[in-house]
LOFIGU-915658 format. One line per field, with one value per residue (C-alpha): residue number from 1; residue in one letter; y, z, x. Coordinates in Angstrom, 2 decimals. Last residue first. Layout:
BEGIN
num: c(NUM	...)
residuo: c(A	...)
v: c(Y	...)
w: c(Z	...)
u: c(X	...)
This chain:
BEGIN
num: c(235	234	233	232	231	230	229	228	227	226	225	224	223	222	221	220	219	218	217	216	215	214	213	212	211	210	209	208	207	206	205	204	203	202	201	200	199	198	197	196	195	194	193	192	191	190	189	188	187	186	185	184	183	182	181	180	179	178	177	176	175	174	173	172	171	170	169	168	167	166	165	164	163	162	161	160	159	158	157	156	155	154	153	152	151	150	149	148	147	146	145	144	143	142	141	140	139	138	137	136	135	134	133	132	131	130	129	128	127	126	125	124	123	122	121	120	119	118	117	116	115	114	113	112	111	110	109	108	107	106	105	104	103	102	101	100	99	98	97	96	95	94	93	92	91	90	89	88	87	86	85	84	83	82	81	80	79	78	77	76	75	74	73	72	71	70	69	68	67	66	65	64	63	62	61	60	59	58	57	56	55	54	53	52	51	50	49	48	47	46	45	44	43	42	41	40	39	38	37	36	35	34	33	32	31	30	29	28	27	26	25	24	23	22	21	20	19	18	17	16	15	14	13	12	11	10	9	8	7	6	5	4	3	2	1)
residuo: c(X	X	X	X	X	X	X	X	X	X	X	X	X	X	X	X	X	X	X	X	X	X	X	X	X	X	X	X	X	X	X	X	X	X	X	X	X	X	X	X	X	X	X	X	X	X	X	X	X	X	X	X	X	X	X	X	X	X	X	X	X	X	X	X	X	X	X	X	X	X	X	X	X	X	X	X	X	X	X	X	X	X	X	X	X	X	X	X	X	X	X	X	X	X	X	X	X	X	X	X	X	X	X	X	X	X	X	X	X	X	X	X	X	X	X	X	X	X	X	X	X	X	X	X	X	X	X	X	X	X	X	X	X	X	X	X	X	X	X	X	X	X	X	X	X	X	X	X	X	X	X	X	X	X	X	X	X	X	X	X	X	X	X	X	X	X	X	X	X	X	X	X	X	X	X	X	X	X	X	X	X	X	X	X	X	X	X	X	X	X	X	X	X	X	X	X	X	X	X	X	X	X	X	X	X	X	X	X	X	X	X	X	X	X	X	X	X	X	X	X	X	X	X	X	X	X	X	X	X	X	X	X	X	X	X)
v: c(-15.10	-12.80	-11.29	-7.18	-6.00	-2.59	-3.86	-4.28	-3.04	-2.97	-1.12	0.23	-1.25	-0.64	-3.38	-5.59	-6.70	-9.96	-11.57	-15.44	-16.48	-18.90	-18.42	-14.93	-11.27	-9.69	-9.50	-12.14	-14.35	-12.79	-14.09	-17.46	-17.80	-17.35	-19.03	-22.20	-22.02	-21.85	-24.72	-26.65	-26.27	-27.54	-25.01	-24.44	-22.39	-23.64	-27.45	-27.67	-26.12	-28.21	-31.57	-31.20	-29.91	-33.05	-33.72	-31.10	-33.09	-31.49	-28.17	-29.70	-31.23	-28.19	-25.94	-28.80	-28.42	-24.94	-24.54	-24.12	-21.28	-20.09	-16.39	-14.14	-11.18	-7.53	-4.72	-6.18	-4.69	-6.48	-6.03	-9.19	-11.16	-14.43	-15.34	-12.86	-12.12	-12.72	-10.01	-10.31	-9.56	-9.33	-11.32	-9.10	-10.48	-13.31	-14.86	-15.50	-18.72	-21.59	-22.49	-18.75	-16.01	-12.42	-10.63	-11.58	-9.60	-10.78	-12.81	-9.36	-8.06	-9.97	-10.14	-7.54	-8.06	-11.66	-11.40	-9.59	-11.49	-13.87	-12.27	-10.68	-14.56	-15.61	-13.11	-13.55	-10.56	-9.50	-6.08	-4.78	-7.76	-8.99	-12.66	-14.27	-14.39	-14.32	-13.93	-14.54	-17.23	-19.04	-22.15	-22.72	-18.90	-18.17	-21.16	-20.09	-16.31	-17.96	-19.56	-16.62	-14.68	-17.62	-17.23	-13.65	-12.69	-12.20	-14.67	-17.55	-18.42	-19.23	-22.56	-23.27	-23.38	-26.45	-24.80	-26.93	-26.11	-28.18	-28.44	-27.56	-30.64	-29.23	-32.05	-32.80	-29.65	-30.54	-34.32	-32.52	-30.03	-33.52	-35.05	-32.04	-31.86	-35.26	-35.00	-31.18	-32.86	-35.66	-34.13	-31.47	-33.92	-34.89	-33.42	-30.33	-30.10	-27.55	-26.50	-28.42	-26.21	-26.39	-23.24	-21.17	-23.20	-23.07	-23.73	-23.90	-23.38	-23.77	-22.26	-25.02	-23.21	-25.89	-24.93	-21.10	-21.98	-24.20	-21.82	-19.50	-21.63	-22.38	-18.82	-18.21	-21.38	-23.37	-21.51	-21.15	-24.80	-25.90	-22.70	-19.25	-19.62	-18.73	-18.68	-19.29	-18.88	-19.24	-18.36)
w: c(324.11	321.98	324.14	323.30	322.76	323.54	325.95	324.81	324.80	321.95	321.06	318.26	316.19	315.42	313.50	314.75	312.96	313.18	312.26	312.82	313.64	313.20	313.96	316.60	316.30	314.67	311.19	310.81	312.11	309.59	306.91	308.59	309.06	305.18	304.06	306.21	305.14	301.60	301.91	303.71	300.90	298.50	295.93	291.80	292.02	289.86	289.63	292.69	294.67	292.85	293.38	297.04	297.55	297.87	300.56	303.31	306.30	305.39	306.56	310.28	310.74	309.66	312.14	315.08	314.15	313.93	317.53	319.67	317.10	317.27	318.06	317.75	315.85	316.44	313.95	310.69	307.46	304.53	300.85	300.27	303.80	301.25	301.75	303.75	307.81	309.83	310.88	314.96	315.91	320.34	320.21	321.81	324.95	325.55	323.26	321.95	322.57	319.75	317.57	315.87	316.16	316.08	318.36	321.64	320.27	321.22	317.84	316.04	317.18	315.10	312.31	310.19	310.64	310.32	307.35	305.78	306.80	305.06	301.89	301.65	301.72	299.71	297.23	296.99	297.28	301.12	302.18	303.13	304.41	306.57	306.96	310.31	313.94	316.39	319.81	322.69	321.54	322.03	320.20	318.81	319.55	316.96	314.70	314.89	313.86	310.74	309.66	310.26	307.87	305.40	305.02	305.35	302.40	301.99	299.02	299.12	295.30	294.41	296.94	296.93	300.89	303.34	306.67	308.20	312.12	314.23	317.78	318.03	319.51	318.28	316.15	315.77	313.14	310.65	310.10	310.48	307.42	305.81	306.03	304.49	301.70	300.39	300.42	298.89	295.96	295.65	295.27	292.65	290.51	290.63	288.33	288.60	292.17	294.41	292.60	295.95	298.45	300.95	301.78	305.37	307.43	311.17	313.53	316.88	320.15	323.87	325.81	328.03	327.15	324.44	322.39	322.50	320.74	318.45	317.73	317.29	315.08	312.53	311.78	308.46	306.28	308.58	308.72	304.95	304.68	303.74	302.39	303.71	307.10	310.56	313.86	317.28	320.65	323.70	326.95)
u: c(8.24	5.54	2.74	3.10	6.55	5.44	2.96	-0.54	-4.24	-6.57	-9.67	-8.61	-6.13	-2.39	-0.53	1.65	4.96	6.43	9.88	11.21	14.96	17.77	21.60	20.85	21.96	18.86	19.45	21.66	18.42	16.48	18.84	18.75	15.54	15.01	17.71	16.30	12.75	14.09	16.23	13.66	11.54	14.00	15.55	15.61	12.54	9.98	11.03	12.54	9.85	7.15	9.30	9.46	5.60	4.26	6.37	4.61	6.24	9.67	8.49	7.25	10.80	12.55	10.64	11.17	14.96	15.13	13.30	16.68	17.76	14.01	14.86	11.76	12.20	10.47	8.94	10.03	9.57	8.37	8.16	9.82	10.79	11.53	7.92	6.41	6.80	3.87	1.42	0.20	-3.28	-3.83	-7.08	-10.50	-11.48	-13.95	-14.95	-18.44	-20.17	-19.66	-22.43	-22.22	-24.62	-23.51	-25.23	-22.59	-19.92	-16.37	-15.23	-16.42	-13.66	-10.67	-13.13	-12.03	-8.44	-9.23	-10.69	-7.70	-5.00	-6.97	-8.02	-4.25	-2.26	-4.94	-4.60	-0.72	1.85	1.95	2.05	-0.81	-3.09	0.06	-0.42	-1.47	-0.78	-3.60	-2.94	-5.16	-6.53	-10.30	-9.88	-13.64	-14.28	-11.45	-13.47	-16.51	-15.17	-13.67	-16.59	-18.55	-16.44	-16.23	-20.47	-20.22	-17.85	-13.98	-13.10	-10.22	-10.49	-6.70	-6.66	-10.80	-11.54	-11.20	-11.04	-8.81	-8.29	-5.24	-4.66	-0.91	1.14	4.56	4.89	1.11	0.90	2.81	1.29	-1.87	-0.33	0.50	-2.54	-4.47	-2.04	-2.17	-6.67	-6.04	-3.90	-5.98	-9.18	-7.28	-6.16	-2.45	-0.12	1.46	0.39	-0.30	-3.88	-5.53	-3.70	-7.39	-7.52	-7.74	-5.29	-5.51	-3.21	-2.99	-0.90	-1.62	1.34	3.62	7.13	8.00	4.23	5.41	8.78	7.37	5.17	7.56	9.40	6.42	6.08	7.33	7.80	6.19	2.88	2.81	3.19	-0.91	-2.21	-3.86	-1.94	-3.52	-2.03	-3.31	-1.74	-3.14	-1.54)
């Protein structure tokens, strides 16, 4: 199976969906991740070419421990925008990696714009990956990606459908938060916790939820056409 999920900045995937991945990537599934903007206003005080330059290496740093093949897309952080040039460029690269999930933010419940514009394009994209007239370097795929929303940041305004347990994957989720270092002082600063203390409060309340130490929520939205059990692909 193939498994690829998209985050609008450099750590949202390791904040909320880092241990399923890891999870996925331990069972022998092909994983990726893709990261719509380039995080270059995450830094009170580098400039913004050295913030997205720091970033970049650190997401890659992210992604190569759970060996996920890794897509930068290298958009203004703020100024994500749903048009045809980034639609394409999102299509090319689904048909780059071919998945058959795609996990991403919710588009209706998250709070930040970049968050929404990419759950967003790949909601309306998620078929167009399959139709032959529209022209991309890589060849259409072929089936339509099962869509999977990720939780939000601190679980606020959502409501979880299923959890995946990643009490064995903790560790690996830690590790791949504590790669993004630049962001250490900026958490701290504005909300008085390290990232891997957030990542861990959060995985830990949504593992009291659902009976385990550590765990991950999803929800799937209904689409037509689209086929899948009632716990769909997740392990």
């Amino acid at each position: 199976m193939r498994v690829m999920a998209f985050g609008a900045h450099p750590d949202d995937i390791e904040f909320l969906c880092a241990g399923t991945l890891a999870k996925y990537s331990s069972q022998g599934h092909k994983v990726a991740i893709a990261i719509s903007t380039n995080g270059e206003v995450g830094s009170p005080d580098l400039s913004k070419d050295e913030t997205a330059a720091i970033r970049e290496k650190e997401a890659r740093a992210s992604a190569q421990i759970i060996n996920a093949d890794f897509f930068w897309l290298g958009y203004p952080d703020e100024f994500l925008f749903n048009c045809e040039e980034v639609r394409l460029h999102f299509i090319e690269i689904i048909r780059q990696f071919r998945p058959d999930i795609i996990i991403c933010p919710d588009k209706d419940t998250d709070y930040h714009p970049d968050h929404i514009t990419t759950g967003q394009i790949i909601w309306d994209t998620h078929v167009m990956v399959t139709v032959p007239n529209i022209k991309t370097q890589s060849p259409p795929c072929d089936l339509i990606p099962d869509i999977i929303f990720m939780d939000t940041v601190t679980g606020v305004n959502f409501h979880p459908e299923f959890y995946v347990d990643i009490t064995e994957q903790w560790e690996a989720k830690s590790e791949m938060i504590a790669c993004h270092k630049s962001q250490g002082k900026w958490m701290v600063d504005q909300y008085d916790m390290s990232c891997v203390d957030l990542g861990k409060t959060q995985s830990r309340l949504r593992g009291l939820q659902s009976g385990c130490k550590y765990a991950e929520c999803f929800r799937r939205p209904k689409f037509y056409p689209g086929v899948t059990t009632r716990n769909g692909l997740l392990p």
